[in-house]
Backbone as CSV, one residue per row, in Angstrom:
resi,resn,N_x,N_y,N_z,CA_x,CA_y,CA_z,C_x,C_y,C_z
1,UNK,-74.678,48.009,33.787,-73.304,48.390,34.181,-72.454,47.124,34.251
2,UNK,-71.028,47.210,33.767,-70.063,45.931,33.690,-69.498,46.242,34.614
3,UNK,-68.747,45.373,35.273,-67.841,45.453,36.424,-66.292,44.634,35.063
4,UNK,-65.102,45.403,35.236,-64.388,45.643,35.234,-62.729,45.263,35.988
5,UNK,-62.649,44.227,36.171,-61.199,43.913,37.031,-60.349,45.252,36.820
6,UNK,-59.638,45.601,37.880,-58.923,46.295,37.675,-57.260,46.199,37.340
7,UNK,-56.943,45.205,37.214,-55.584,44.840,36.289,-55.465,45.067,35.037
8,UNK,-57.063,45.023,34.296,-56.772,44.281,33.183,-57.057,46.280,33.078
9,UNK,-56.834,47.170,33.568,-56.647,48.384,32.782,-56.132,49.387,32.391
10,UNK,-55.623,49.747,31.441,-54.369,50.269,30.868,-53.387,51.157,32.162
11,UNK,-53.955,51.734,33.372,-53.253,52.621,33.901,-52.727,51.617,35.355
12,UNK,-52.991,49.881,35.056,-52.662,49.606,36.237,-51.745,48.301,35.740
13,UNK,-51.060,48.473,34.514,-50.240,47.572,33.767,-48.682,47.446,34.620
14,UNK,-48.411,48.692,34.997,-47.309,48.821,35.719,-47.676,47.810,37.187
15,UNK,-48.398,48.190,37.548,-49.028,47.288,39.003,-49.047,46.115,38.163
16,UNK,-49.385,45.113,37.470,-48.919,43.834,37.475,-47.791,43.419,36.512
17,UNK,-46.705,44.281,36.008,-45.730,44.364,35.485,-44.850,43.956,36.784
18,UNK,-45.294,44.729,37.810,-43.560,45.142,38.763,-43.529,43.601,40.030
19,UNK,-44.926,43.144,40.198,-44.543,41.714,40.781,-44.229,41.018,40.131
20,UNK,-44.204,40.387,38.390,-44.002,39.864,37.911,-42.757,39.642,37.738
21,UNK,-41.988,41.030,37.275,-40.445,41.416,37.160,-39.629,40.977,38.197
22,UNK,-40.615,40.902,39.733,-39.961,40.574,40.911,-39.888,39.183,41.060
23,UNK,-40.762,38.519,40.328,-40.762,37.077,40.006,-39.598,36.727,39.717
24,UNK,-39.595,37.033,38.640,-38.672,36.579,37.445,-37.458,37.067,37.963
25,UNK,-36.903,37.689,39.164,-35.312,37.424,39.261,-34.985,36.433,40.047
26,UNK,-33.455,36.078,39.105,-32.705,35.039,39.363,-32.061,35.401,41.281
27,UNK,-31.873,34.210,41.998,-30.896,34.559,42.958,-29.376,34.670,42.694
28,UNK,-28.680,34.861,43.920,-27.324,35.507,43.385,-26.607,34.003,42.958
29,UNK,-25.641,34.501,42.191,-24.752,33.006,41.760,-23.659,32.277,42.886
30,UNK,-24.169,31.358,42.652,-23.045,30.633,43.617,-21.612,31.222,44.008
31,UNK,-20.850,31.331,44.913,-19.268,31.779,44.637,-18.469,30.491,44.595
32,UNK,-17.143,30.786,44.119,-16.265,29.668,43.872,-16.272,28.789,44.912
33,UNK,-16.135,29.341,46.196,-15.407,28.561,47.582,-16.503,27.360,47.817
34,UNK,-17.640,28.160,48.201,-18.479,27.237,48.792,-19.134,25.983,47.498
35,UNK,-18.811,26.539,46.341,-19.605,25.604,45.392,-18.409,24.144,45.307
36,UNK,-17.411,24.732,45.488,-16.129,23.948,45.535,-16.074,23.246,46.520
37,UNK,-16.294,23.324,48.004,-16.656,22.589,48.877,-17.890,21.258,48.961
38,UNK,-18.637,21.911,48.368,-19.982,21.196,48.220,-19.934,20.229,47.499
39,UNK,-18.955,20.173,46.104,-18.383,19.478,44.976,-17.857,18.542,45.472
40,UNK,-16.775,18.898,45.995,-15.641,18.218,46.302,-16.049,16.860,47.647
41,UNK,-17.371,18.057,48.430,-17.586,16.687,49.613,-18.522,15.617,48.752
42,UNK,-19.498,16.049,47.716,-20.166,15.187,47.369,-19.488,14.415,46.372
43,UNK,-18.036,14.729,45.881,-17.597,13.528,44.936,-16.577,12.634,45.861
44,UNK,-16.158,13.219,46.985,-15.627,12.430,48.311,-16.000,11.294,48.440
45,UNK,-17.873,11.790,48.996,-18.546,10.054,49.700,-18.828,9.460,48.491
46,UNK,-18.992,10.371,47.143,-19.248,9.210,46.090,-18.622,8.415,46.067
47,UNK,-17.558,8.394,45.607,-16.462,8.036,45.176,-15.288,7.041,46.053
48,UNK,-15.813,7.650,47.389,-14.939,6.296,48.845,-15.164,5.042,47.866
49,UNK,-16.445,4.300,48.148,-16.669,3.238,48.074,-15.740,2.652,46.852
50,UNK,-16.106,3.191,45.616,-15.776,2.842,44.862,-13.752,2.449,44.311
51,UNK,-13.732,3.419,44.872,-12.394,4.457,44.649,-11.120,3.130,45.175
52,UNK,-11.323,3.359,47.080,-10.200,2.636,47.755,-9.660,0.958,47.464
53,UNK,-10.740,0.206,46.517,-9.968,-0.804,45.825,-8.309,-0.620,44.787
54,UNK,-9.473,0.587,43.915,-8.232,1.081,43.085,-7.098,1.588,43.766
55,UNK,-7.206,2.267,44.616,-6.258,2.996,45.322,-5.278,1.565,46.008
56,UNK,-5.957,0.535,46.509,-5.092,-0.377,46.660,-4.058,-0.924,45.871
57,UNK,-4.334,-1.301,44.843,-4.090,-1.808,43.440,-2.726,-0.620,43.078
58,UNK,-3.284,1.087,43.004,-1.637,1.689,42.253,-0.657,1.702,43.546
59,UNK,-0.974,1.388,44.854,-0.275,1.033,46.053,0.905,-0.067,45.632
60,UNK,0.106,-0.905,45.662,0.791,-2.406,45.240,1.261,-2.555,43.871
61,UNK,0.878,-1.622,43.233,1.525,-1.734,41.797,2.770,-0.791,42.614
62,UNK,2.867,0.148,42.633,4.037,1.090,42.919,4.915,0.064,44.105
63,UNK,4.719,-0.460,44.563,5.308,-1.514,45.819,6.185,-2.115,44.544
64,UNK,5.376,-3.651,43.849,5.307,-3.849,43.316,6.867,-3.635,42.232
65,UNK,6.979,-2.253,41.895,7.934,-1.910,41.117,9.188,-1.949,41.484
66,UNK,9.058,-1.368,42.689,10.411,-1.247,43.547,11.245,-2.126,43.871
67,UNK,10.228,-3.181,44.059,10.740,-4.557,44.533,11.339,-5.376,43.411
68,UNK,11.215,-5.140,42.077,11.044,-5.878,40.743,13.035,-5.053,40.731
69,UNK,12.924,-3.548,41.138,13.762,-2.379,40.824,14.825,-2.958,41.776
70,UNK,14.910,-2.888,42.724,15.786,-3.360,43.673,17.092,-4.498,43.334
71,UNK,16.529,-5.173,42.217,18.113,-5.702,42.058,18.251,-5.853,41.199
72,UNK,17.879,-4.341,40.067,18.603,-4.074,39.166,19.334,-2.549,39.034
73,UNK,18.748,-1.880,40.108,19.381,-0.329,39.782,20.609,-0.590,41.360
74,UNK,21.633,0.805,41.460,22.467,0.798,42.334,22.102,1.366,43.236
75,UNK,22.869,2.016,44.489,22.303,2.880,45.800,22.396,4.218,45.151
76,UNK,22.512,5.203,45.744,22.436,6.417,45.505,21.289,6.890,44.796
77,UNK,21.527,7.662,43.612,20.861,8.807,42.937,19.617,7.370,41.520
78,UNK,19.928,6.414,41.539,19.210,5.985,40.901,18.207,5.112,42.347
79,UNK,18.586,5.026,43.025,17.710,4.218,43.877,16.305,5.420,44.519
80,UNK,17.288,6.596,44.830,16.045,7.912,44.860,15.053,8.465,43.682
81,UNK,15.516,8.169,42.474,14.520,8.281,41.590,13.931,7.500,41.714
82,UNK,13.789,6.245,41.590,12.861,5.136,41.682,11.998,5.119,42.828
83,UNK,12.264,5.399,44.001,11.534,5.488,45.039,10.425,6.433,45.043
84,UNK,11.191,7.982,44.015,10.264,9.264,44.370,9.393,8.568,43.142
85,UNK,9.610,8.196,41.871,9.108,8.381,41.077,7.793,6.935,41.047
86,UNK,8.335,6.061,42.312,6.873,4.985,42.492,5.844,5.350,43.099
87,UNK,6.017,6.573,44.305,5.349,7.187,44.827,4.652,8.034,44.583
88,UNK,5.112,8.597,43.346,4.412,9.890,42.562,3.389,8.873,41.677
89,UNK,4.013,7.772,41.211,3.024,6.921,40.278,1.686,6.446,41.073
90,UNK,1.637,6.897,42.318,0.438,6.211,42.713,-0.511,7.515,42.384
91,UNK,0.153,8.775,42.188,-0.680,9.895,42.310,-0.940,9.897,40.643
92,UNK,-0.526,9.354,39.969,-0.472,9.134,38.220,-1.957,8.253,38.526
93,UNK,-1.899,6.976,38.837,-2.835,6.402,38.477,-4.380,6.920,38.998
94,UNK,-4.432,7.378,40.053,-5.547,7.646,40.462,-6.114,9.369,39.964
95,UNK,-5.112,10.452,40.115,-4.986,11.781,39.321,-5.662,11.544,37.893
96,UNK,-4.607,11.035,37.404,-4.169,11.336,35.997,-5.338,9.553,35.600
97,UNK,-5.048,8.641,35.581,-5.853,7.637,34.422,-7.540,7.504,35.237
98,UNK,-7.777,7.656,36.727,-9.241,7.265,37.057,-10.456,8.509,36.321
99,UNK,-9.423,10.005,36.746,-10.208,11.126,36.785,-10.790,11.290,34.698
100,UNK,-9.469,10.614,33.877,-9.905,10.730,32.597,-10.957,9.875,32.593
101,UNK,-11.110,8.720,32.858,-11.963,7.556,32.456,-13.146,8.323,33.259
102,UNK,-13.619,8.791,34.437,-14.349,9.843,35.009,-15.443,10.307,34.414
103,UNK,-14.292,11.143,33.707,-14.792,12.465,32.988,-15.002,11.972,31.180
104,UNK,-14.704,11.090,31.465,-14.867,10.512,29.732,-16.462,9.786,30.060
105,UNK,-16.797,9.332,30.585,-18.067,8.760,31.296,-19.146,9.405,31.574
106,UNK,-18.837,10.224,31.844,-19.720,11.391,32.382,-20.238,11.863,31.391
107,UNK,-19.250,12.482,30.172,-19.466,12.905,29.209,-20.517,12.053,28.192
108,UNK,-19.989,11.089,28.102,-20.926,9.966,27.335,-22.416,9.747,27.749
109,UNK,-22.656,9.774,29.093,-23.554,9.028,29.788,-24.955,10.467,30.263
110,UNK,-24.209,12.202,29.440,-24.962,12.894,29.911,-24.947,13.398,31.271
111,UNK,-24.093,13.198,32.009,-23.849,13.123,33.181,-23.740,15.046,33.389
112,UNK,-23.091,15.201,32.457,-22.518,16.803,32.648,-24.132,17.768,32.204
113,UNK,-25.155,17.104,31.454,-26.508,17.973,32.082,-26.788,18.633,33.358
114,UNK,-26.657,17.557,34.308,-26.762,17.487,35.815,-26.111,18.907,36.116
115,UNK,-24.531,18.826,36.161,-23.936,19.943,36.666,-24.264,20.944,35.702
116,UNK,-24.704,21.168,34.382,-24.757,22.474,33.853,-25.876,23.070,34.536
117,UNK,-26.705,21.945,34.778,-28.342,22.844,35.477,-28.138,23.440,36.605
118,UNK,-26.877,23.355,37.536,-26.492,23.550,39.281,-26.307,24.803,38.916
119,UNK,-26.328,25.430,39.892,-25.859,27.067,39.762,-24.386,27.015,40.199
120,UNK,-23.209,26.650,40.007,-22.042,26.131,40.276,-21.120,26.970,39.120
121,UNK,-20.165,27.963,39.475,-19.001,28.104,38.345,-18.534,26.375,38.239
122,UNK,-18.486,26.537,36.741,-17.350,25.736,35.865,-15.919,24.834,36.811
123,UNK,-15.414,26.123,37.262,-14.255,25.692,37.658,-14.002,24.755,39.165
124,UNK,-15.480,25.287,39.552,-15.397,24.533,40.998,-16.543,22.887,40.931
125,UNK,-16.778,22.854,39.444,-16.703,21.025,39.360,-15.524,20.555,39.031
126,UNK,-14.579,21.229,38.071,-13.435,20.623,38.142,-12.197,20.194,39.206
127,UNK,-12.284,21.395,39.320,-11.629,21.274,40.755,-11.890,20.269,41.719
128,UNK,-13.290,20.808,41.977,-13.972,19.854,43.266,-13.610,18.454,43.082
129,UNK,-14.013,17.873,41.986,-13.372,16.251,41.086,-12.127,16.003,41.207
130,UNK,-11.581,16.838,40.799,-9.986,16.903,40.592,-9.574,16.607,42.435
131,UNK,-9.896,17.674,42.989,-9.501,17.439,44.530,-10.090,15.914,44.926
132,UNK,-11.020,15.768,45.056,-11.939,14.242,45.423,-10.503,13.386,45.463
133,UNK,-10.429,12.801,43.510,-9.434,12.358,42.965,-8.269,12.014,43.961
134,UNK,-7.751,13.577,44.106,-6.311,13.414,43.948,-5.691,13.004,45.672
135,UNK,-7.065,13.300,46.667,-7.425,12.994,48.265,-6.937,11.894,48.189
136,UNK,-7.658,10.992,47.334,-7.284,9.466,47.505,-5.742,8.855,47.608
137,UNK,-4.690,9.309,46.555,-3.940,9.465,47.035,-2.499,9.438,47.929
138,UNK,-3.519,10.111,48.902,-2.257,10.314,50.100,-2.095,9.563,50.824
139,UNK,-3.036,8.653,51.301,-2.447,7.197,52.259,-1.289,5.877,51.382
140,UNK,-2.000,6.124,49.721,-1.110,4.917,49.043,0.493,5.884,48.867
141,UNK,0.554,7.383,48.824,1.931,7.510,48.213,2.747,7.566,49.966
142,UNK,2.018,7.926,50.771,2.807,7.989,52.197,3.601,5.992,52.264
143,UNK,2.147,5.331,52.468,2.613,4.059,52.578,4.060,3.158,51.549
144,UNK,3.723,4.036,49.957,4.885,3.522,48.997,6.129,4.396,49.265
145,UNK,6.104,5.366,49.671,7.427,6.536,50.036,8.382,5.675,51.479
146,UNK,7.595,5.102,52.489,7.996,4.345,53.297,8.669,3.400,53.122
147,UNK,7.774,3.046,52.717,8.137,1.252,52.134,9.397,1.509,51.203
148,UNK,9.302,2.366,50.114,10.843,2.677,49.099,11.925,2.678,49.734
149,UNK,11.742,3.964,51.102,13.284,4.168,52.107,13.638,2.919,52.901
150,UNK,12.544,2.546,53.283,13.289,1.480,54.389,13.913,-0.109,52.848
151,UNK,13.129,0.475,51.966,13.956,-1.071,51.135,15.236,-0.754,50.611
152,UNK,15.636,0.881,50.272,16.671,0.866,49.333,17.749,1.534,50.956
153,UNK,17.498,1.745,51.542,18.239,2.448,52.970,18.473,3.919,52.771
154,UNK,17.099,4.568,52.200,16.930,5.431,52.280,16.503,6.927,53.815
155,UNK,17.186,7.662,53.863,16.021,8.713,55.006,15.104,9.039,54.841
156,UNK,14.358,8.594,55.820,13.104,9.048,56.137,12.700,10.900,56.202
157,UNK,13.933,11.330,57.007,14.141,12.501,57.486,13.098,13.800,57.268
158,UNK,12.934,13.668,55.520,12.676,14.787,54.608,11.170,14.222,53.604
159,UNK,10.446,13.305,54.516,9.455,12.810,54.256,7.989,14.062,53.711
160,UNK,8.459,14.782,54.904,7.595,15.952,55.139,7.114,16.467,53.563
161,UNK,8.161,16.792,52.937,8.277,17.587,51.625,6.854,17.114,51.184
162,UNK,6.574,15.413,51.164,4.896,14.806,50.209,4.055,15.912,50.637
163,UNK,3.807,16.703,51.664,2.882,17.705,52.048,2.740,18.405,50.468
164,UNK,3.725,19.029,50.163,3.682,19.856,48.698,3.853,18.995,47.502
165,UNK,4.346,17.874,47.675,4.604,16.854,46.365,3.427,16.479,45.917
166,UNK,2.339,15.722,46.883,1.525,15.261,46.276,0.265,16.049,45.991
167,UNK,-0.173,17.419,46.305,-0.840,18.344,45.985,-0.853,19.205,44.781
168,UNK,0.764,19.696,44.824,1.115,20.174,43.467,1.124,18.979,41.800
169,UNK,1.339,18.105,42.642,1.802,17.090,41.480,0.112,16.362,41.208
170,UNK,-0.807,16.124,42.157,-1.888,15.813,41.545,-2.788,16.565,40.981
171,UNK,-2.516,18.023,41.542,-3.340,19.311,40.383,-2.835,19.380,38.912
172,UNK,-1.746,18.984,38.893,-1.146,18.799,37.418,-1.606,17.894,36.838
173,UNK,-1.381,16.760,37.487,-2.013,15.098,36.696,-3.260,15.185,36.624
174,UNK,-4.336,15.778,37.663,-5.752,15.827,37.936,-6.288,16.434,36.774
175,UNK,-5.413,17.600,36.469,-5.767,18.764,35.329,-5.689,18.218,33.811
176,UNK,-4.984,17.364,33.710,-4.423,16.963,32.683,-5.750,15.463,32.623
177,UNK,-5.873,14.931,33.413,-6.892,13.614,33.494,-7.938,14.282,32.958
178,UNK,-8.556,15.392,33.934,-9.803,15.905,33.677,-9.865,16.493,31.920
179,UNK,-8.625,17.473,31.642,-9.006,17.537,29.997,-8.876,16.453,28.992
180,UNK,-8.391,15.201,29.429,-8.508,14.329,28.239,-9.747,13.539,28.179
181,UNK,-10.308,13.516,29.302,-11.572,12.717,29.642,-12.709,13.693,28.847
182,UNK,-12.698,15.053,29.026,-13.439,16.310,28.921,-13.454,16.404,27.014
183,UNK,-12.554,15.949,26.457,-11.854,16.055,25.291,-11.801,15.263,24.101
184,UNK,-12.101,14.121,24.745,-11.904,12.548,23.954,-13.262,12.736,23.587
185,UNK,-13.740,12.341,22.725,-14.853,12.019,21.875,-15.747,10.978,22.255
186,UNK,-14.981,9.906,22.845,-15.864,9.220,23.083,-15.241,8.317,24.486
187,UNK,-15.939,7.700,25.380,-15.279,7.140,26.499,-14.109,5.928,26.392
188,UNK,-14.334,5.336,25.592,-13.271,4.441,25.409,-11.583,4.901,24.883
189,UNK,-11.707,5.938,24.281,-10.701,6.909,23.830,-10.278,7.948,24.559
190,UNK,-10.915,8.421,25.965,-10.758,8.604,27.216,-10.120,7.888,28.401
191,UNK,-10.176,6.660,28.530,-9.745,5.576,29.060,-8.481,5.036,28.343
192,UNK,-8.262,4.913,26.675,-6.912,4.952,26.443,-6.356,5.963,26.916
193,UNK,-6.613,6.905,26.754,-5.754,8.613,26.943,-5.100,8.155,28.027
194,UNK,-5.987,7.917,28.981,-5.516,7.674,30.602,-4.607,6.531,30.811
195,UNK,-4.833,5.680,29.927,-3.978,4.714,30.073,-2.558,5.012,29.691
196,UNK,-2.168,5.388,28.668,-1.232,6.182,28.081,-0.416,7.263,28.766
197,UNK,-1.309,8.288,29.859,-0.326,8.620,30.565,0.052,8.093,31.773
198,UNK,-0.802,7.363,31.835,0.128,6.810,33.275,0.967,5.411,33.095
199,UNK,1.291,5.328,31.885,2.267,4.506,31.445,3.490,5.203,31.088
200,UNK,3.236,6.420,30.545,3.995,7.557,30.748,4.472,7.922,32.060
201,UNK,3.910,8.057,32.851,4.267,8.304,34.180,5.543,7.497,35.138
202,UNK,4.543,5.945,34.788,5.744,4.915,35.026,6.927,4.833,34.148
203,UNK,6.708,4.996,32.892,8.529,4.258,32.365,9.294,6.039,32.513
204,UNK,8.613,7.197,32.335,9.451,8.166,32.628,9.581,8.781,34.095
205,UNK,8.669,8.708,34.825,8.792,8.695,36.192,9.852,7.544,37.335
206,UNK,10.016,6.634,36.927,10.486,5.502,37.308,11.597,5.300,36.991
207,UNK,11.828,4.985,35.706,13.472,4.969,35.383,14.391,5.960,35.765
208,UNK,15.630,5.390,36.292,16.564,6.764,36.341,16.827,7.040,34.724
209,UNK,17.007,8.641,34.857,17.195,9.494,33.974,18.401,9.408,33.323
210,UNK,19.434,8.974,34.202,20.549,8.639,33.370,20.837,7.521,32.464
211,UNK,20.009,6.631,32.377,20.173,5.842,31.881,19.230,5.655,30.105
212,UNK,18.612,6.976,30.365,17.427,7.801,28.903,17.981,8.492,28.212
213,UNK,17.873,7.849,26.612,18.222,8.457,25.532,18.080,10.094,26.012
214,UNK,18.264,11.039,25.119,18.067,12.030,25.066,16.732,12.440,24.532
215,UNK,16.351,11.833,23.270,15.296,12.084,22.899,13.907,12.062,24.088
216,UNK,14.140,10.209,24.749,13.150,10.355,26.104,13.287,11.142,27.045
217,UNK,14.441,11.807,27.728,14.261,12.799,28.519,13.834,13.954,28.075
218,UNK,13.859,14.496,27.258,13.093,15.513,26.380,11.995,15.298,26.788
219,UNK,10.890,13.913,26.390,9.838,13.619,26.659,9.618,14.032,28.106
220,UNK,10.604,13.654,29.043,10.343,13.506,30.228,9.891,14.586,30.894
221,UNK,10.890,15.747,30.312,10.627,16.792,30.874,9.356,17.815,30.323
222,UNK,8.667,16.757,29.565,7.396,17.626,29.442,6.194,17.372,30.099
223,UNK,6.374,16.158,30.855,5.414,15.516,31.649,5.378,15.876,32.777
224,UNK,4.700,16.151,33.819,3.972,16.926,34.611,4.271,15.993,35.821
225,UNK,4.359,15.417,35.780,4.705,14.970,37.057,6.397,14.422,37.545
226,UNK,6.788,14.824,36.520,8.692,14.857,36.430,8.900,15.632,37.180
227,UNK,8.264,16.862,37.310,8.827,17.766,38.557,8.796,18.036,39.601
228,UNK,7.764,17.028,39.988,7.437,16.116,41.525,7.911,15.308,42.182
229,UNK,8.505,14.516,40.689,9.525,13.593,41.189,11.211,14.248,41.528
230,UNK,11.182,14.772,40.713,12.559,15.539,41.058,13.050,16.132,42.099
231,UNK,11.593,16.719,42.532,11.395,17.604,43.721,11.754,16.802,44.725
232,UNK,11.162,15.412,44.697,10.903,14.931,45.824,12.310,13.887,46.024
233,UNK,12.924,13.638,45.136,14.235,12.373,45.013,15.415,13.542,45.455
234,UNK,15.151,15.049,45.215,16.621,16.173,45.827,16.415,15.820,47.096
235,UNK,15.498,14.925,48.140,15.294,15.649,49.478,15.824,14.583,50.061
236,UNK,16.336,13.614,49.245,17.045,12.129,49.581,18.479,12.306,50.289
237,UNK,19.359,13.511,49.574,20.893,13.766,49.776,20.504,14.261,51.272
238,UNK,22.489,13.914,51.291,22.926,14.246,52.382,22.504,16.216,52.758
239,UNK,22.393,17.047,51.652,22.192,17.951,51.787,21.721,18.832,50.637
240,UNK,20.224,18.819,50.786,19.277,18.876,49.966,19.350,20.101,49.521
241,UNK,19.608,20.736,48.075,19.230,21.911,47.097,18.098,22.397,47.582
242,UNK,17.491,23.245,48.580,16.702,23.420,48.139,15.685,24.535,47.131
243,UNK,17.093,25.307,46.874,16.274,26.305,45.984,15.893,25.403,44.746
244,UNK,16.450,24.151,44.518,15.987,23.369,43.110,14.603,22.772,43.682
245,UNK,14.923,22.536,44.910,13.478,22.022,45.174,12.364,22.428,44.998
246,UNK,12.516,23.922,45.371,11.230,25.058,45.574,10.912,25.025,43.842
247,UNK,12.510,25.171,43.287,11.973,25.410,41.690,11.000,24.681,41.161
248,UNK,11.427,23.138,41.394,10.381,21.784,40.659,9.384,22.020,41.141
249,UNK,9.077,22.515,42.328,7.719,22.418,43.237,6.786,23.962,42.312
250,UNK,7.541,24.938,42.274,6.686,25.933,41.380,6.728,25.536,39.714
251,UNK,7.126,24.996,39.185,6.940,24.253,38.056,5.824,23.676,37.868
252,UNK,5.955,22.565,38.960,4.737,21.576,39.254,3.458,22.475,39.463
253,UNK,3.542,22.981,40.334,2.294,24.320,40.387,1.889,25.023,39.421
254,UNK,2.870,25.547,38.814,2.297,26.263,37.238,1.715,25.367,36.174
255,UNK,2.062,24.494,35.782,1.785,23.495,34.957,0.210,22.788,35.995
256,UNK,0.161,22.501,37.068,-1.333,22.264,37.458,-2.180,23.273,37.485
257,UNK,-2.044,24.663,37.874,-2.790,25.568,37.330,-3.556,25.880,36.109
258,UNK,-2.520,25.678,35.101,-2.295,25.385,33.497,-3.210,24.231,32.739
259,UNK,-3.175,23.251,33.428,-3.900,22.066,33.093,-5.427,21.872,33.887
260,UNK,-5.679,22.499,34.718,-6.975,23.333,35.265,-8.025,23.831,34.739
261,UNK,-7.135,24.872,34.307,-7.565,26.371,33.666,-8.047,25.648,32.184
262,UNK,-7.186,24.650,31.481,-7.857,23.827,30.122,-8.734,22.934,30.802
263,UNK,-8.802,21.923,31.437,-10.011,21.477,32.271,-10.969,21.955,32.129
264,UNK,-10.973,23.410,32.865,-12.429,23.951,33.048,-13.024,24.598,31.750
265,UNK,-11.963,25.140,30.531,-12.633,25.215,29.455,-13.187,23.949,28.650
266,UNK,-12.294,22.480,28.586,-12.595,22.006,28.112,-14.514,21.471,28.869
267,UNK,-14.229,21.286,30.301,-15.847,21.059,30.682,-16.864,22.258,29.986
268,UNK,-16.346,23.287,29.688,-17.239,24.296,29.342,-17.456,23.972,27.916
269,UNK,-16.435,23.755,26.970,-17.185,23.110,25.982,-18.237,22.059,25.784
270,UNK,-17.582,20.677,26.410,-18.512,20.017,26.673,-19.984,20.117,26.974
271,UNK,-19.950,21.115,28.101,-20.982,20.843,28.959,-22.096,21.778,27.745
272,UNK,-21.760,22.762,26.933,-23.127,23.627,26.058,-23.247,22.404,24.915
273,UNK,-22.617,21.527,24.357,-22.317,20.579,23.800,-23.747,19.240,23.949
């Protein structure tokens, strides 16, 4: 007489079919919020160390400008562009040229394996990066927004507004960093990209507008962080527009949404890539 395991027989296939099946499922997928949190804190402490030199540097560059600006533009409406638009440049350099060079790096170096293997939507590494990024920030454009009013004898008054300036305006630049970095072929052509717009940033962010061909304001107004600045130089007057304000400020918002939303496809190419 043979003895017989009893798995191995035809009427007990289902019995080691149905633990197996129970094996083999996946857990549930991450949701946006929390994967976005998790992102965002771990590219935070990455990124301190490294980060707050640079952040010094578009500080003092944006200082820097004003001071160079100061005795060549007049009071009024050109002295408020220059102010909004040095302050927004700090959110250019660190947004818009660190996050390309970033993400151009990453790309090169394999880096984006890592996150394809995480159980993480797409959109909440971009983001999460993008936010990290754009955190940095807010101590250099508060400190250059200061420093602008008290040099040109500007009010302070309507300071508040950076709450929405520099959020809306670095999801735009952030969005826009992250797809050229995501995009460029290779890292060094990532790092121009970046360089390029935030040279963009400065001569069209910076200069008053009145004093730009037509053709460059055209330019101007396709750049993404023009409407941050705009937003933020109406809040200078004696008595601030603000339905124009709200306008530039939902501009600025749509267009960072916009530049996001290509972000996270462009990482999605990349990343099966």
């Amino acid at each position: 007489m043979s003895v017989v395991p009893a798995d191995v027989l035809p009427g007990s296939a289902l019995a080691v079919d149905e633990p197996a099946a129970c094996a083999a499922e996946l857990g549930p997928r991450a949701r946006l919020w929390p994967s976005l949190a998790a992102v965002y804190r771990a590219q935070l402490s990455r990124a301190r160390v490294a980060r707050i030199p640079l952040l010094f540097v578009a500080t003092f560059q944006s200082i820097g400008i004003m001071i160079l600006m100061r005795g060549v533009v007049d009071d009024g409406a050109e002295a408020q562009a220059v102010v909004a638009g040095s302050s927004v440049l700090v959110v250019a350099f660190v947004a818009l040229n660190l996050l390309a060079q970033y993400f151009g790096q990453l790309r090169a170096s394999g880096g984006l394996d890592h996150y394809a293997t995480l159980p993480v939507p797409p959109a909440a590494v971009v983001l999460g990066a993008a936010g990290a990024y754009a955190s940095f920030t807010v101590p250099g454009t508060l400190v250059t927004a200061v420093f602008g009013c008290v040099l040109f004898g500007l009010p302070l008054a309507h300071l508040w507004i950076l709450v929405a300036v520099i959020p809306l305006a670095g999801a735009a630049l952030a969005g826009l960093g992250a797809a050229l970095g995501l995009l460029a072929p290779r890292p060094e052509l990532a790092t121009l990209l970046g360089q390029l717009g935030m040279s963009a940033a400065l001569l069209l962010g910076v200069l008053p507008a009145d004093r730009m061909p037509g053709v460059v304001r055209f330019a101007r107004d396709l750049l993404p962080s023009t409407y941050g600045v705009e937003a933020f130089a109406r809040t200078f007057g004696p008595n601030p527009d603000w339905a124009f304000v709200l306008g530039d400020l939902a501009v600025c918002g749509f267009v960072g949404v916009v530049s996001l939303a290509v972000a996270t496809w462009a990482y999605r190419r990349a990343a099966v890539r």
